[in-house]
C-alpha positions in Angstrom: 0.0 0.0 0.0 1.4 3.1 -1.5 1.7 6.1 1.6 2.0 10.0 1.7 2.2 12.6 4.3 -0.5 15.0 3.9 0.2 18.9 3.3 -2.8 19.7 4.2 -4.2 18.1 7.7 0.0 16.6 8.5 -1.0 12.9 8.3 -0.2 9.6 6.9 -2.5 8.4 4.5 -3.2 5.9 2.1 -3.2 7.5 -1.8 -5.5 4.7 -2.9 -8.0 5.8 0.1 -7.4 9.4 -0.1 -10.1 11.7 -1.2 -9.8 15.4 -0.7 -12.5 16.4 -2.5 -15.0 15.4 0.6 -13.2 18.1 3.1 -15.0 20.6 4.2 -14.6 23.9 2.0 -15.2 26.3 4.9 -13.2 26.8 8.4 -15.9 25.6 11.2 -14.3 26.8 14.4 -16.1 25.7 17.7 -16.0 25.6 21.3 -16.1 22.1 23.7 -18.3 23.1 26.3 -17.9 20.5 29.4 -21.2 19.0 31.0 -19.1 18.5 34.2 -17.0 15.3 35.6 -18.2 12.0 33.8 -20.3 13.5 31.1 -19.7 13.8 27.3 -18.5 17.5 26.1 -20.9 19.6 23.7 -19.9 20.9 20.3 -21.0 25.0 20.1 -20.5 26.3 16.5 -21.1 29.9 15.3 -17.7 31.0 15.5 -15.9 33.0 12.3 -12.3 32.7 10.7 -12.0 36.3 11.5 -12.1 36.6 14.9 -8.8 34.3 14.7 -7.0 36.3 12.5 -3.5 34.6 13.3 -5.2 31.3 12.0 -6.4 33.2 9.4 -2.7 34.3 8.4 -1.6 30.7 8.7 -3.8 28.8 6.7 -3.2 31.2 3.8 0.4 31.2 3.7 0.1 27.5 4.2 -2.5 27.3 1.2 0.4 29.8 -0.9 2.8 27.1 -0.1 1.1 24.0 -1.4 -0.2 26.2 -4.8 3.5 27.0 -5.2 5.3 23.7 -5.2 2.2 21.6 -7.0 1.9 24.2 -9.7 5.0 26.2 -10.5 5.1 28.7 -12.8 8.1 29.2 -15.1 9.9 32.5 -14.6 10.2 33.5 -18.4 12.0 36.6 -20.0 8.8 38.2 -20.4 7.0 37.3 -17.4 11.0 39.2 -16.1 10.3 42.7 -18.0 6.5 42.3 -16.9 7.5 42.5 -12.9 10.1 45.0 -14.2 7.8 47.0 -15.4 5.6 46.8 -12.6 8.1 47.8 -10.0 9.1 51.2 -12.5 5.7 51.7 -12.4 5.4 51.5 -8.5 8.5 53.5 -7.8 7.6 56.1 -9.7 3.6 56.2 -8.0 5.3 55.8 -4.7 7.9 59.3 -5.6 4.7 61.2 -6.1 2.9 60.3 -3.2 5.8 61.1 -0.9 5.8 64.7 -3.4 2.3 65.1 -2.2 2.7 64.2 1.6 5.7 66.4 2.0 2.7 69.3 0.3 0.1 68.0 3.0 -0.5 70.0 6.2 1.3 67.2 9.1 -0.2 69.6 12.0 -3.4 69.2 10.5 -3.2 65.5 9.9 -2.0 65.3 13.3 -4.6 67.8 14.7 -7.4 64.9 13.0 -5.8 62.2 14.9 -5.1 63.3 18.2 -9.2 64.0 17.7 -10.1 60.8 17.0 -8.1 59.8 19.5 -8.6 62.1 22.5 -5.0 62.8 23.4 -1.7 64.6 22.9 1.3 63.5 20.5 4.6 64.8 19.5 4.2 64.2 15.8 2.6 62.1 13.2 4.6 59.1 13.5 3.5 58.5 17.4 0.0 59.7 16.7 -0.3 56.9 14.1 1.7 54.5 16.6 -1.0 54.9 19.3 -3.6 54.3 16.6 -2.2 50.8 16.0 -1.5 50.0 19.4 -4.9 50.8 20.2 -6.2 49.0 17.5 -4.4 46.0 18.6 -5.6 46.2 22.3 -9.5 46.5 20.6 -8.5 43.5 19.3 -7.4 41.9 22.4 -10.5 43.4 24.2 -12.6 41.8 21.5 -11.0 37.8 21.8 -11.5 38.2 25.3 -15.3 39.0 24.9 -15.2 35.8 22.7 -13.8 33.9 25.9 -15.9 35.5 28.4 -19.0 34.7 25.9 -18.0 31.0 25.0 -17.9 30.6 28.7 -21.0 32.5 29.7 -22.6 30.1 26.7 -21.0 27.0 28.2 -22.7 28.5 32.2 -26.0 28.6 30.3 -26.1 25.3 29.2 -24.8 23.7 32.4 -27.8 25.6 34.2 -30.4 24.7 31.7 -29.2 20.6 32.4 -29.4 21.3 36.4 -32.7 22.6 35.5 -34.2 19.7 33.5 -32.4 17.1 36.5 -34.9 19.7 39.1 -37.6 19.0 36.8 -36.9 15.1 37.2 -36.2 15.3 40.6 -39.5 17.2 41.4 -41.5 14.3 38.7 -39.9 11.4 41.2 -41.3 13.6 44.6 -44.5 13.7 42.9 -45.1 10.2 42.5 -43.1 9.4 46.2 -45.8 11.8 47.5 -48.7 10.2 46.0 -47.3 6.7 47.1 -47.2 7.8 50.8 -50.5 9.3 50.4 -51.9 5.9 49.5 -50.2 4.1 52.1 -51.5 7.0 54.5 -55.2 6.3 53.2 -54.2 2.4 53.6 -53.1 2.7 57.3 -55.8 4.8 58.0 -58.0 2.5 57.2 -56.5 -0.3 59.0 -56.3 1.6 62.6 -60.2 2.5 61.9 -60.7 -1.2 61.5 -58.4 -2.5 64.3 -60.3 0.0 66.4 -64.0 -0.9 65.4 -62.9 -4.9 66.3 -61.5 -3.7 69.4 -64.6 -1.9 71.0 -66.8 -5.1 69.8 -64.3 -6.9 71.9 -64.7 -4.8 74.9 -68.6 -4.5 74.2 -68.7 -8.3 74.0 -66.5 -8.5 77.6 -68.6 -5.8 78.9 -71.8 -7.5 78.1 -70.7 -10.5 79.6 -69.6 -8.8 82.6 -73.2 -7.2 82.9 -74.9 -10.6 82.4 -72.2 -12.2 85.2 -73.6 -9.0 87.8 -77.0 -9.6 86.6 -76.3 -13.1 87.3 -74.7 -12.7 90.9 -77.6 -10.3 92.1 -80.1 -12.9 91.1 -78.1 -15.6 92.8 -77.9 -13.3 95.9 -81.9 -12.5 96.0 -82.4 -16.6 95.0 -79.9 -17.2 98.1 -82.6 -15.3 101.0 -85.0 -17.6 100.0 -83.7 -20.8 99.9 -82.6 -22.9 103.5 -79.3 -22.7 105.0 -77.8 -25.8 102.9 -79.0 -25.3 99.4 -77.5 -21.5 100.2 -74.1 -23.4 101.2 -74.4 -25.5 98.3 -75.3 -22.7 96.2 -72.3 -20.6 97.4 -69.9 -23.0 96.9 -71.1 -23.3 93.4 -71.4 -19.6 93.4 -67.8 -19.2 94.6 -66.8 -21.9 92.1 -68.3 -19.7 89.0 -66.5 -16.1 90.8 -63.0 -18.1 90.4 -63.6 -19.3 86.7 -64.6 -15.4 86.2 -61.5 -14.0 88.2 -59.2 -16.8 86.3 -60.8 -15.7 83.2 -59.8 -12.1 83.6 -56.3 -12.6 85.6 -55.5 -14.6 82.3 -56.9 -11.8 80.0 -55.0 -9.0 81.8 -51.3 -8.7 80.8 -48.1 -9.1 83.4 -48.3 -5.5 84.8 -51.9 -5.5 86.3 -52.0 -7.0 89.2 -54.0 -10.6 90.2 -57.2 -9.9 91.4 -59.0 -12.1 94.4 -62.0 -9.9 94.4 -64.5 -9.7 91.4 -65.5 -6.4 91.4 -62.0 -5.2 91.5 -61.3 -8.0 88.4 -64.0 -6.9 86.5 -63.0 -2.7 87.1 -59.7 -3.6 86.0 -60.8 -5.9 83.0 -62.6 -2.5 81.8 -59.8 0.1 82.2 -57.7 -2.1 80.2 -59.8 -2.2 77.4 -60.4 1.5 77.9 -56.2 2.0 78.0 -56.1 -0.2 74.4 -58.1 2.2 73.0 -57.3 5.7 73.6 -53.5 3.9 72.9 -54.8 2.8 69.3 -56.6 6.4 68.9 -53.2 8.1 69.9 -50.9 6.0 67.1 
């Protein structure tokens, strides 16, 4: 495989692969504007040859320099007299300019300048020296405003991506926030049912409880009337039924209460602690 080194771009390439006629006729000149740490760079375009004018000034002598060695042109007698010609020609337009300027007013000329300018010089010469040197500074001042611009533009497009991540960011609290709503709703319905089977349960030991009073005042009226040993017998079965009841509730009633020998005091007990379970349950 035949190779060359490029005049052009500086590279080795293949000729048998080598097709300039697909480069790009224009200079694109852009900026690489950084996303941040991690994340791919951005290509800005809109930038023009002439704010770069010491690329400018290289790619043309470089484009001189190819032209001259791939078509060279034959210095001939004629084309000799020609540029002799020519240089007669401009020596002689060049002695009557410098005729006229010696004829021109300097103080005035100067007098123009130093009011464009909007300060003192000694003569022309330095007049026209500050002119450059001012020129070149505007240039300066103007690559520098390309900088601070590329940079603002690059600041823009950072804070337009932090915006679209808020934007995502406030999308995934949204839908966090309607989740916990619904598990709210959920558990809100869950305590209002634990609560609802609780009082039953205490309603259901409460009416027991009633019936078991109801029951021991009717025993205690049925006791006056009956002799001396069916009221023994009766109140030992009586007594027998009070300890099932006060083992009932002693067994119902967690560690912390105390165990109960009288009924009344059992059954008082039994009901504050289903009272306690439910103001607790209304509190969570």
């Amino acid at each position: 495989m035949s190779m060359f080194l490029c005049p052009l771009c500086g590279k080795q390439n293949s000729i048998r692969y080598y097709h300039p006629e697909t480069f790009d006729d224009d200079v694109e000149i852009f900026h690489n504007a950084s996303h941040g740490r991690g994340r791919p760079f951005e290509k800005i375009l809109g930038f023009s040859i002439e704010e770069f004018p010491e690329l400018h000034e290289k790619l043309g002598i470089r484009a001189q320099r190819v032209s001259e060695f791939l078509s060279p042109q034959p210095m001939t007698d004629v084309r000799i007299n020609e540029l002799e010609k020519q240089i007669e020609e401009e020596n002689k337009k060049r002695t009557i300019a410098e005729d006229q300027l010696e004829e021109l007013d300097i103080e005035f000329l100067l007098y123009k300048v130093e009011g464009s300018l909007g300060a003192k010089n000694s003569d022309v010469h330095a007049a026209v020296d500050d002119l450059i040197n001012r020129n070149r500074n505007l240039s300066e001042s103007n690559r520098n405003m390309n900088s601070i611009t590329q940079g603002h533009e690059a600041l823009r497009l950072r804070l337009e991506q932090e915006k679209r991540n808020l934007a995502t960011e406030k999308a995934l609290m949204q839908t966090e926030n309607t989740v916990l709503r619904e598990n709210i709703g959920k558990w809100g319905e869950a305590y209002r049912s634990l609560e609802a089977q609780h009082q039953r349960q205490n309603t259901e030991h409460q009416t027991e409880l009633t019936l078991e009073r109801n029951l021991r005042i009717q025993l205690e009226d049925n006791l006056e009337e009956l002799d001396v040993d069916v009221l023994i017998h009766r109140n030992r079965a009586l007594e027998k039924e009070r300890t099932v009841v006060l083992n009932f509730i002693n067994n119902e009633l967690p560690e912390k209460y105390d165990y109960y020998y009288d009924l009344e005091a059992a059954i008082a007990a039994f009901s504050q602690y289903y009272e306690d379970q439910i103001e607790e349950f209304s509190d969570e």
